[in-house]
C-alpha angles and dihedrals in degrees: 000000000000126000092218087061109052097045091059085056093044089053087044089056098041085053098050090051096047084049 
């Protein structure tokens, strides 16, 4: 598993719940 990664999931999620 890469970090990258699941950080930019983690900002895509955070983005879809503040919108």
């Amino acid at each position: 598993m890469n970090l990258s990664s699941y950080i930019n999931i983690c900002f895509v999620c955070l983005y879809r719940r503040l919108f």
